[in-house]
C-alpha positions in Angstrom: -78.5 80.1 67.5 -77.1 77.4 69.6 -79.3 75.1 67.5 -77.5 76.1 64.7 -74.3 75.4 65.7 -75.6 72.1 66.6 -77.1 71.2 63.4 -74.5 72.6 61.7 -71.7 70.5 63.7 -73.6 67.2 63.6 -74.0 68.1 59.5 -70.3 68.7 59.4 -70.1 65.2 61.7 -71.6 63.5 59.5 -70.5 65.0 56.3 -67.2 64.2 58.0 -68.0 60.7 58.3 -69.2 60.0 55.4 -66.0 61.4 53.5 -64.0 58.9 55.7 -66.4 55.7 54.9 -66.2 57.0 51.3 -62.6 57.3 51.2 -62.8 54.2 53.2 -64.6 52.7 50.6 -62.7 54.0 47.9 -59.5 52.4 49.3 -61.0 49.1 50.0 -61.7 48.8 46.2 -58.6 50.6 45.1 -56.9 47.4 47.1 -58.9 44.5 45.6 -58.1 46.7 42.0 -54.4 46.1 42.8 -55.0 41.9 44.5 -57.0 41.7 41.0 -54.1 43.5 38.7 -51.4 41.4 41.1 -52.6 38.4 40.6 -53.6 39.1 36.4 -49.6 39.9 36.6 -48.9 36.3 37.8 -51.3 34.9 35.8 -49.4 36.3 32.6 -46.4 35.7 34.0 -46.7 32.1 35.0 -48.1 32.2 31.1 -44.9 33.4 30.0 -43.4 30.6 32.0 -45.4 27.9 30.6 -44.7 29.4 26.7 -41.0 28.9 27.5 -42.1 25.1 28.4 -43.5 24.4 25.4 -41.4 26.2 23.3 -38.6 23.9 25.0 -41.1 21.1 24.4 -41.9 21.4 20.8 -38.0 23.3 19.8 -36.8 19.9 21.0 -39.0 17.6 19.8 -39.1 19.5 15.8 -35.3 19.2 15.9 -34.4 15.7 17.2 -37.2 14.4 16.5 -37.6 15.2 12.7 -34.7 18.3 11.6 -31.5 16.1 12.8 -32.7 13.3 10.6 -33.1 15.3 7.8 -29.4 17.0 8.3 -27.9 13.5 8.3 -30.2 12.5 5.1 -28.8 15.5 3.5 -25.3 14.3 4.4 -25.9 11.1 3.5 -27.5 10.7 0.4 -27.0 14.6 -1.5 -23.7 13.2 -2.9 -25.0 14.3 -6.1 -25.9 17.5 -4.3 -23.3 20.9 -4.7 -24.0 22.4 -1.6 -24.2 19.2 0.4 -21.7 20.4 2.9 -23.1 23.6 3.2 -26.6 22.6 3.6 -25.8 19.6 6.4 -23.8 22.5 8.4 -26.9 24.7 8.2 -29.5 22.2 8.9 -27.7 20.8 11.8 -26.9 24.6 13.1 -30.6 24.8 13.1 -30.5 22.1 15.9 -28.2 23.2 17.7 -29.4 26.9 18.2 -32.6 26.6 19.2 -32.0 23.7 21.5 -29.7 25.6 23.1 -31.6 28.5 23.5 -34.4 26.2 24.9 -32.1 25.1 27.5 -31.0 27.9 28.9 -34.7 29.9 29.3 -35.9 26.7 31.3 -32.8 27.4 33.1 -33.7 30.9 33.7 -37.4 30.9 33.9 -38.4 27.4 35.6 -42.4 27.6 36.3 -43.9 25.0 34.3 -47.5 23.4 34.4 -48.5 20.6 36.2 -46.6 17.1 35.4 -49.0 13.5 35.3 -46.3 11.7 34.2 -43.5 10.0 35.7 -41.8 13.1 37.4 -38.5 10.8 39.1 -37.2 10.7 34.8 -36.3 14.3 35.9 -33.3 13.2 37.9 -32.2 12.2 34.6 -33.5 14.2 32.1 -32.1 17.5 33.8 -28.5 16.4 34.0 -28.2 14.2 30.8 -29.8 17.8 28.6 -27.1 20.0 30.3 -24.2 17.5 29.7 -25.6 16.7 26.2 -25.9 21.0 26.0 -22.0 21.4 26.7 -21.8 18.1 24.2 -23.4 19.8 21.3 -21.5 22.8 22.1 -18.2 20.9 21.6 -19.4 18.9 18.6 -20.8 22.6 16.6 -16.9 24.1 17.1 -15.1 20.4 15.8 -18.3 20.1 13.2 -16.9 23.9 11.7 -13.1 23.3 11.9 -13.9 19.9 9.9 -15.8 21.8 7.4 -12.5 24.3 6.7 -10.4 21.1 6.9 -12.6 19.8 3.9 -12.7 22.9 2.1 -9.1 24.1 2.4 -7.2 23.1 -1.0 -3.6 22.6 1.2 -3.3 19.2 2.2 -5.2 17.8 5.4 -3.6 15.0 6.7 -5.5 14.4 9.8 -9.2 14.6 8.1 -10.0 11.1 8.3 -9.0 11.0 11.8 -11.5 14.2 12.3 -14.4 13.0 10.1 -14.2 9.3 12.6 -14.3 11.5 15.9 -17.3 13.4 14.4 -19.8 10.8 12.9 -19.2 8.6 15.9 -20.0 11.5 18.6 -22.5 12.7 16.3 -24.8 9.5 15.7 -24.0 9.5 19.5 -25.8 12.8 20.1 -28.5 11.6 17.8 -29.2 8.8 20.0 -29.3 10.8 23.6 -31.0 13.3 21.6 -34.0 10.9 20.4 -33.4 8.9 24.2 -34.1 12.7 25.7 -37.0 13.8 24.1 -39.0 10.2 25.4 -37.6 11.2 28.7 -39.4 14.7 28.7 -42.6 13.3 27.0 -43.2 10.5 29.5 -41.6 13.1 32.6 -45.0 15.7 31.6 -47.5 13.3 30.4 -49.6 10.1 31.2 -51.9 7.6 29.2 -54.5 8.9 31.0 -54.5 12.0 32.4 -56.0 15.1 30.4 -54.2 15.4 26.5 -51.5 13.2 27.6 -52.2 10.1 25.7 -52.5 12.2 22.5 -49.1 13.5 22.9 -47.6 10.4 23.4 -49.4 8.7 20.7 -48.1 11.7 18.7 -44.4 11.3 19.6 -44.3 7.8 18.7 -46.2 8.1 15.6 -43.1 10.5 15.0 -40.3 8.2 15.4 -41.9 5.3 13.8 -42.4 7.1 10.6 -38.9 8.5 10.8 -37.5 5.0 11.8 -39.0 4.0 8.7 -38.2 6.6 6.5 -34.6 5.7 7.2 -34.4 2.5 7.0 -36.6 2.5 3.4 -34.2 5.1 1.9 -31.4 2.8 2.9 -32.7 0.2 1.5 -33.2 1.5 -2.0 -29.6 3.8 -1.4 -28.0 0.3 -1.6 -29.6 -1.2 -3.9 -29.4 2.0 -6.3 -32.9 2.2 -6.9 -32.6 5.7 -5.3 -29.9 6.9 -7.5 -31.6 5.6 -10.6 -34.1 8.0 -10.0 -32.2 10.7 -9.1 -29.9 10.3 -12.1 -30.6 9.7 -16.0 -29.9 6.3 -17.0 -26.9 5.8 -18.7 -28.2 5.3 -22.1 -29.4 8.9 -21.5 -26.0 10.5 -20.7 -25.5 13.1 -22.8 -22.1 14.0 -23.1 -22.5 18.1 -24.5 -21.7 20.6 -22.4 -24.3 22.9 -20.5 -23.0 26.3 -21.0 -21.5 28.2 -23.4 -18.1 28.3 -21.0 -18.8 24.2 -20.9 -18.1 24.7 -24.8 -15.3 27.0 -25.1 -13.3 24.7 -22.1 -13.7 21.6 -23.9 -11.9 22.8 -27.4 -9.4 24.2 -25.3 -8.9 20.5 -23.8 -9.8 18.9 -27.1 -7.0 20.8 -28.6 -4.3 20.5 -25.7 -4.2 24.3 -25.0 -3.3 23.8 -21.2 -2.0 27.3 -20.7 -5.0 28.7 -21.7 -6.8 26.4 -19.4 -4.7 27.5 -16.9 -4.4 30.9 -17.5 -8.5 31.6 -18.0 -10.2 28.8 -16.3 -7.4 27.8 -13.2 -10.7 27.7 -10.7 -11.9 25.2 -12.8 -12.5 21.7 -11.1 -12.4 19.3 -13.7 -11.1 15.8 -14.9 -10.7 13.2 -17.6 -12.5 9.7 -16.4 -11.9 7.6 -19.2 -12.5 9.5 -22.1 -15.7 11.4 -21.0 -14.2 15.2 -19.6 -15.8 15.7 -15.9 -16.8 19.6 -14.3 -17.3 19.0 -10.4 -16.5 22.9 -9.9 -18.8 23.5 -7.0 -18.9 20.4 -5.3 -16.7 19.4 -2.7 -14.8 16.4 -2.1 -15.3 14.5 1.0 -12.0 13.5 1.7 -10.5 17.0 1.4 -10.6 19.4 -1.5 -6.9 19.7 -1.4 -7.5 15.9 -3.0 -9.2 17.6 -6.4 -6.9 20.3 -6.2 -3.6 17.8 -7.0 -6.1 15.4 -9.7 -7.1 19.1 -11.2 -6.6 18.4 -15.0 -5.5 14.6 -14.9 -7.1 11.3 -16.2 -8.8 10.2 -12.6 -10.0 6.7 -13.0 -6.6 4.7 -11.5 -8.0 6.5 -8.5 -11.6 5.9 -8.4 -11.2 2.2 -9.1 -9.0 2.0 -6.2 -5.5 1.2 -8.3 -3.8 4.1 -7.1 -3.6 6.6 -4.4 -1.7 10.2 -4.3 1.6 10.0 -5.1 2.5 11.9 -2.4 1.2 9.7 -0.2 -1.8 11.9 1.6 -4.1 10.1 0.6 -4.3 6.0 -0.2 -5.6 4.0 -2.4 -10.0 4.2 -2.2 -12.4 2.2 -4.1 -15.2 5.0 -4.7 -18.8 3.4 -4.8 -21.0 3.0 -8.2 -22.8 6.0 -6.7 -19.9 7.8 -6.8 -19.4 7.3 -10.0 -22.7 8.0 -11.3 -22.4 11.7 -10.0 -19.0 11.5 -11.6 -20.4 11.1 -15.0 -23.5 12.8 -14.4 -21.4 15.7 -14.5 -19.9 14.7 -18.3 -19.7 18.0 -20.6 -18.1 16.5 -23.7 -15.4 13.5 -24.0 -11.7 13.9 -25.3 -10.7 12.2 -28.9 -11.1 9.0 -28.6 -7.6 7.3 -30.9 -8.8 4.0 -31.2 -6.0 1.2 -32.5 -8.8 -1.6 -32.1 -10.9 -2.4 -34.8 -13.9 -4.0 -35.2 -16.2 -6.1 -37.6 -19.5 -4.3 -37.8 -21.1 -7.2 -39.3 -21.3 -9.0 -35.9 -22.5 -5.7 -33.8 -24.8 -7.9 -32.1 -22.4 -9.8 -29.6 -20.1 -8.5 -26.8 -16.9 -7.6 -28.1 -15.2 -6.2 -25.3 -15.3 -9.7 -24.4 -11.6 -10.8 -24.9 -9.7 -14.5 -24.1 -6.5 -14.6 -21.8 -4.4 -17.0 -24.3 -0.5 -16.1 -23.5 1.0 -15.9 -20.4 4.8 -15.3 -20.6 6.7 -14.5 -17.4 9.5 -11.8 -18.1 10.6 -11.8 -14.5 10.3 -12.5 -11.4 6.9 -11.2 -10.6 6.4 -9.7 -14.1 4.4 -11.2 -17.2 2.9 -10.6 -20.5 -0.7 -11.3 -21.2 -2.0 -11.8 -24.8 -5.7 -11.6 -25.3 -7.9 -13.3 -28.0 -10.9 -11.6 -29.2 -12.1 -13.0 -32.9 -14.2 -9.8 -33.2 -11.5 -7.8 -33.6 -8.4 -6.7 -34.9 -5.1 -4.8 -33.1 -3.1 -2.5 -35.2 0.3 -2.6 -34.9 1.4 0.3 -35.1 0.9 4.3 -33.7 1.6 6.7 -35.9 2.5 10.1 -33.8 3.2 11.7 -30.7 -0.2 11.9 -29.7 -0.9 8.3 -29.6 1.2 7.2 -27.0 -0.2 6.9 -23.4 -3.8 5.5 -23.5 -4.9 2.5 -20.9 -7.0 -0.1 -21.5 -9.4 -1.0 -18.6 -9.9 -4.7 -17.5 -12.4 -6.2 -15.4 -12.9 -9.9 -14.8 -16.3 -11.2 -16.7 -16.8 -14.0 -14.3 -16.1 -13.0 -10.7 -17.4 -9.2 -10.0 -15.5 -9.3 -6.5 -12.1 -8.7 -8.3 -11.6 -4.7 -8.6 -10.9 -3.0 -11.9 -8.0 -2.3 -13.3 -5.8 -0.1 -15.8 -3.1 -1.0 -18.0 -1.4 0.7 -20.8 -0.9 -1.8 -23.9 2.5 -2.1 -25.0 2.4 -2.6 -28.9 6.1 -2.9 -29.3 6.1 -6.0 -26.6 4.1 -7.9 -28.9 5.6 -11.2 -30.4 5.4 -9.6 -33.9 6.6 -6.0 -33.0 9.2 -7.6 -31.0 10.8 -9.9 -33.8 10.0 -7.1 -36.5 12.5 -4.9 -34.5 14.8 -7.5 -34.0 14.9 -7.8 -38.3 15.7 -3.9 -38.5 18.5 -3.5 -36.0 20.0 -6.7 -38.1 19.5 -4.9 -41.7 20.8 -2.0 -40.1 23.6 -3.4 -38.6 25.0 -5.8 -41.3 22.8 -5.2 -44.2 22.2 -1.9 -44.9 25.4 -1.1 -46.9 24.2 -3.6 -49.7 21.0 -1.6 -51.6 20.3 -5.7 -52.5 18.2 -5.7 -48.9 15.3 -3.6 -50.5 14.2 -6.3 -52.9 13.8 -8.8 -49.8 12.3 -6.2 -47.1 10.1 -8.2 -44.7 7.3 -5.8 -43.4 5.9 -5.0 -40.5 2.4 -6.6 -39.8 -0.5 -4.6 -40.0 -2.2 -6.3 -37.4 -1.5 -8.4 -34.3 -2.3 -11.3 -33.1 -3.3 -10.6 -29.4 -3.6 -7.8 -27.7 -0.3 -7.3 -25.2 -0.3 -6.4 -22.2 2.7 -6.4 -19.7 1.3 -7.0 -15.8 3.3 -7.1 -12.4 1.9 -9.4 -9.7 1.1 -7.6 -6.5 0.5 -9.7 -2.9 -2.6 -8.4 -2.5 -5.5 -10.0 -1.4 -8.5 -10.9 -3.9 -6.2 -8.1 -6.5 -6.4 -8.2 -10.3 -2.6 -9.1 -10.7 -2.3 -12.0 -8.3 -6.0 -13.1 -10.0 -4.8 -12.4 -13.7 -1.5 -14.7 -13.1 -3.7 -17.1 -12.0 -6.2 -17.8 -14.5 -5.3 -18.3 -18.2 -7.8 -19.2 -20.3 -10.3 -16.7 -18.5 -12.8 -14.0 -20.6 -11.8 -10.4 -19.3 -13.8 -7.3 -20.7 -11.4 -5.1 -22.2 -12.5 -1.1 -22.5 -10.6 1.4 -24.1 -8.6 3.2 -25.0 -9.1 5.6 -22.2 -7.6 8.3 -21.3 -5.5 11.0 -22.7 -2.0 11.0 -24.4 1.2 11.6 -23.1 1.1 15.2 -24.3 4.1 14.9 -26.0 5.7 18.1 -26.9 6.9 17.5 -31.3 10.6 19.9 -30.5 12.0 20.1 -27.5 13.8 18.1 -24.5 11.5 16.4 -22.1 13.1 13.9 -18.8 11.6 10.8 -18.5 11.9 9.3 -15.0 10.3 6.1 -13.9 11.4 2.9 -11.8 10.5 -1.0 -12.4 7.6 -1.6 -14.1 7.3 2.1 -14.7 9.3 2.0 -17.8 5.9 0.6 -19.6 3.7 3.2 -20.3 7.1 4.8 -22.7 8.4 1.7 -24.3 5.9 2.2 -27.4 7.2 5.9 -28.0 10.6 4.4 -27.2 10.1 2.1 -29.9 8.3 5.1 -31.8 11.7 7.1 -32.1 14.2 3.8 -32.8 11.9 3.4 -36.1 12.3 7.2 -36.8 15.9 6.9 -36.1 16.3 3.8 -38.2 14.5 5.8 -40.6 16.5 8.3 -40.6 19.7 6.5 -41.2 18.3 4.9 -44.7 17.0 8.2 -45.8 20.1 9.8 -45.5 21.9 6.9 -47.1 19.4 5.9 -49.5 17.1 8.8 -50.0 13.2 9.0 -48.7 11.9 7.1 -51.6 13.4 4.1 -50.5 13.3 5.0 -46.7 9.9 5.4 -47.1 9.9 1.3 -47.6 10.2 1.2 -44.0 6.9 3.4 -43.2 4.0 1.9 -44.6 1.6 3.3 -42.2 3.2 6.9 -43.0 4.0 7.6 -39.3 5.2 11.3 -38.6 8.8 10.1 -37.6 11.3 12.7 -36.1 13.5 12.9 -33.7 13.3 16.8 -32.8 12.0 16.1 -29.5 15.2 15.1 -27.1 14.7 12.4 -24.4 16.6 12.2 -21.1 15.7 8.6 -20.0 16.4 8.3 -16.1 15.5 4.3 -15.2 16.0 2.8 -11.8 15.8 -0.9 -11.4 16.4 -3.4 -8.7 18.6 -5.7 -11.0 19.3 -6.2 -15.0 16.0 -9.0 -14.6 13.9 -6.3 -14.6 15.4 -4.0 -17.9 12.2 -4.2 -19.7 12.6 -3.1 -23.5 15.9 -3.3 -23.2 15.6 -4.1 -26.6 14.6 -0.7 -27.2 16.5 1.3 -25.1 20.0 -0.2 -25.5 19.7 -0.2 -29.6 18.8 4.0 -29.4 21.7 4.0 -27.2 23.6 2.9 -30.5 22.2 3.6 -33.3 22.1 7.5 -32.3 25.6 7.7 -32.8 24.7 7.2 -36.8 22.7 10.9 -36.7 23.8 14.5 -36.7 22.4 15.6 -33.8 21.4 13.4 -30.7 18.2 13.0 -29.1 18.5 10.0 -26.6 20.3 10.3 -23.2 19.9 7.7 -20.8 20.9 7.4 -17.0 20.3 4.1 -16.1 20.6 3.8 -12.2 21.4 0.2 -11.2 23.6 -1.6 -8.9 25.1 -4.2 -12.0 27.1 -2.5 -13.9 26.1 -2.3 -17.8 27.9 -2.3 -21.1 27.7 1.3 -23.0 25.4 2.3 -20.5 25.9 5.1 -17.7 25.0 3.2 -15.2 25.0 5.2 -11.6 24.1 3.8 -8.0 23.6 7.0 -6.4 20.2 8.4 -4.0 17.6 10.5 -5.9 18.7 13.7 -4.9 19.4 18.1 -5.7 23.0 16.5 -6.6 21.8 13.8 -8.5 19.6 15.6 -11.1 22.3 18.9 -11.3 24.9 16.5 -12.0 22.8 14.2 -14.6 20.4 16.6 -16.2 22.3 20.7 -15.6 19.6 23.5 -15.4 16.1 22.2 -14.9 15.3 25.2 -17.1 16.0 23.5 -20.5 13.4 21.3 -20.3 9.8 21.6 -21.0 8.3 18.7 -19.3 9.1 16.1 -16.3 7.4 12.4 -16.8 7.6 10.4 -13.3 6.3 7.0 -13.3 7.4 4.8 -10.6 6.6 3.6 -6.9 5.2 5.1 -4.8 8.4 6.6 -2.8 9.3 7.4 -6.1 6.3 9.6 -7.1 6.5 11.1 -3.1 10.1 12.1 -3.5 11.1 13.3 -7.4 8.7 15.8 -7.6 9.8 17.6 -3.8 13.7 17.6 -5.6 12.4 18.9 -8.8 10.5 21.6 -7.0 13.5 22.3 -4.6 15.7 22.9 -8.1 12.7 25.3 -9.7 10.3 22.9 -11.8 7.0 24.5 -12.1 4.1 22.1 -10.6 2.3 22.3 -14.5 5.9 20.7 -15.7 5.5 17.8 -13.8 3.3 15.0 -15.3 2.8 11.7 -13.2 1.8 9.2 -15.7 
């Protein structure tokens, strides 16, 4: 029994013992199972580490090594691109966000594999990437409020100022930027250690290709091979438009219907450049939309040759490149009616006739002359025949010397030597002739054709300008274009205000001239009948007078009262007819004989004392300096003009 017990305790003993080595056992491998799963847990965690390495590696090196250039490509050269604008923002947002969110995991989670390189560029690649983080950050926020600047229609006076701050911090963030990445390449890897020489090799493969990338597109972006590509040739313009819309928008400008224009298609962005009728609705202009928005509707080329700036002064005068241009009329969908007073021999197509010969110069004042210009090709009329004539420009560029800009200048038919002494005849029949029928017999006619073409130019100090050039050089070959441009828009009934200043009297003195002959007319055919007032209207011009003119004319001094001897004679010979249809407020310092004459300020009292209730009249012409343009149309809109009434011609 006692036996028993003893081999029944040392079984238990050893039973005993054995649980305890096998729990022993168990626990020993239960703790290398957990060493094994601790250390597979750092092992894919310092793998996690090492992913947000080289996603901070190759984030950084995709987007300023290769996806910066192409945002500033996209800026650069998409001028002929809608969305350019938009696509630059989003390109360059796709730098900015994942370099940022680079940044701040290798801030967060810093475990990264073993360097070969040179590890002492850390001490400046670290504190250059977080001052060129807050950099970027600074840049995105003036980079968006520069795009709503652009796009806003109000006027942005400070753009310029904005767009300067922006390309000059940006191109230097592209520089740190591309200076950064070589930092971090050469920081990680060596020539010769493991893959290092084939990353390097790789990165500068990189930036040479884009280095010469640029600098290739460049070269053919100023040369215009790249926009020659891009665009049809000009032979291959076709001026029809693209749409259906495109169609029924140009017979609405083809037959003046402006309030339909406005009324159905007033988010329309287009133009007239030259003759040719421009839609840029969708793309946006670069100094400001709000610079489209007050061109909307008008004849645009005075300010992309660089002639003119806005009248109100917000933005100056700008000579817009030839690529410019070529978007311009890329964007052609049909081309206004083209009244041409030129005409040509079509037996000698084969030469250049727009090739004309400076052969008068006559100074008129002080800084003012007329031009006369030969061209035996072709042959001026002298005459317009209706409202709708009056207004075109012809524009001139000099044949011999490409460095002189381009410029516009109505011709003034009546200035003409022949006009002129032809109007001088009829105010003489009708003052002391026209009571003996015996002057019917006699009657001189007018010419049907000039001599030269006249033009009437004011010499401007500027430097290497047409003016001070044009004064300078008689005898000289100038191409001559045109007409361009549409007419004055003359209403046939109505009253209309005419207000202009120096040499801004021009662009009327024809229609001037227009109504003394259909006043003069007038007078005979109530004297004589139309049979033999018709004597006087051999090109069977539409004379009337129902439209009434208010002329307002400021001048320094009586030297510069161009056409007087048009103005002063309606003055006179209105008094003959039953109703009138000339007022003129002629606001100089001398005074003038049967003239009001005033030498008040342009002001609210001004215009309700010389003109009454704005209301009465359908249109508002202002041609003038440029403090004249900034300032007439603020007074008119202070006494209730509508902007549409307001034409700056």
């Amino acid at each position: 029994m006692f036996t028993i017990i003893v081999i029944l305790s040392v079984a238990s003993l050893t039973i005993t013992q054995e649980l305890n080595d096998s729990q022993s056992n168990r626990t020993f491998l239960d703790y290398n199972q957990d060493e094994q799963n601790h250390e597979m847990m750092l092992t894919e965690v310092n793998e996690d580490r090492h992913t947000v390495f080289y996603f901070h590696k190759w984030s950084n090196f995709i987007v300023w090594g290769i996806l910066v250039d192409i945002g500033l490509l996209a800026n650069r050269y998409g001028i002929f691109l809608k969305q350019r604008l938009n696509l630059h923002s989003i390109i360059m947002g796709l730098c900015v966000l994942p370099t940022m969110i680079a940044d701040i995991l290798m801030s967060l989670i810093w475990n990264p594999p073993q360097f070969h390189g040179k590890e002492h560029l850390a001490y400046w690649h670290a504190p250059i990437g977080f001052a060129f983080l807050g950099l970027m950050g600074l840049q995105s926020i003036g980079g968006l409020i520069l795009k709503l600047c652009i796009e806003n229609k109000k006027t942005q006076k400070t753009i310029k100022i904005q767009q300067l701050f922006h390309i000059y911090i940006g191109y230097f963030m592209y520089l740190i930027g591309k200076v950064e990445c070589g930092l971090g390449f050469y920081e990680v890897y060596n020539y010769y250690v493991e893959d290092g020489r084939w990353n390097l090799i790789g990165f500068w493969i990189t930036y040479v290709l884009i280095f010469f990338w640029r600098v290739f597109l460049e070269f053919f972006y100023q040369n215009g091979t790249l926009f020659s590509i891009i665009f049809k040739s000009k032979e291959e313009y076709q001026c029809q438009p693209k749409t259906i819309q495109d169609a029924l928008f140009v017979q609405h400008v083809l037959q003046n219907d402006f309030q339909s224009i406005q009324r159905e298609y007033k988010d329309q962005m287009w133009f007239i450049f030259n003759n040719e009728i421009i839609n840029l609705t969708g793309f946006v202009h670069p100094g400001g939309q709000y610079i489209w928005e007050k061109t909307k509707g008008r004849e645009i080329s005075r300010f992309i040759y660089g002639g003119q700036g806005l009248e109100d002064g917000s933005c100056p005068p700008f000579k817009h490149s030839d690529k410019a241009i070529q978007m311009i009329k890329q964007n052609t969908i049909g081309r206004i009616n083209n009244i041409n007073f030129i005409i040509q021999n079509n037996s000698i197509l084969q030469y250049n006739t727009n090739l004309w010969k400076l052969i008068t110069i006559n100074q008129i004042s002080g800084k003012v002359s007329y031009f006369g210009f030969d061209n035996e090709f072709r042959k001026i009329s002298s005459q317009l025949t209706n409202y709708n004539q009056f207004g075109r420009y012809y524009q001139l560029k000099v044949h011999s010397n490409s460095q002189v800009p381009i410029r516009q200048y109505t011709c003034i038919l009546s200035m003409a030597p022949e006009n002129v002494q032809y109007r001088k005849y009829l105010l003489n029949l009708i003052d002391t002739q026209l009571h003996n029928k015996e002057w019917v017999d006699h009657f001189h006619q007018q010419p049907k054709y000039l001599n030269e073409l006249p033009l009437i130019i004011k010499k401007y100090d500027s430097k290497n300008g047409f003016s001070q050039y044009i004064h300078q050089n008689q005898y000289e070959q100038y191409e001559i274009m045109g007409p361009y441009g549409p007419s004055l828009s003359l209403p046939n009934k109505g009253k209309i205000v005419i207000i202009c200043g120096g040499t801004g009297i021009l662009p009327f003195l024809d229609f001037l001239d227009f109504l003394l002959q259909s006043m003069i007319y007038q007078i005979v055919e109530k004297k004589y009948g139309k049979q033999i007032a018709d004597i006087l209207n051999p090109f069977e011009c539409q004379f009337h007078t129902n439209l009434h003119i208010t002329l307002i004319f400021a001048a320094a001094n009586k030297s510069e009262l161009i056409g007087s001897n048009i103005y002063f004679p309606l003055l006179h010979f209105q008094k003959q007819l039953s109703q009138q249809c000339f007022k003129m407020i002629l606001k100089l310092k001398e005074w003038t004989e049967n003239v009001c004459c005033v030498n008040e300020r342009f002001n609210k009292v001004f215009f309700q004392k010389h003109i009454g209730f704005v209301s009465q009249y359908d249109k508002f012409y202002i041609c003038g300096p440029p403090s004249m343009n900034q300032t007439i149309p603020n007074i008119l809109n202070g006494l209730g003009v509508q902007e549409q009434d307001i034409h700056f011609v």
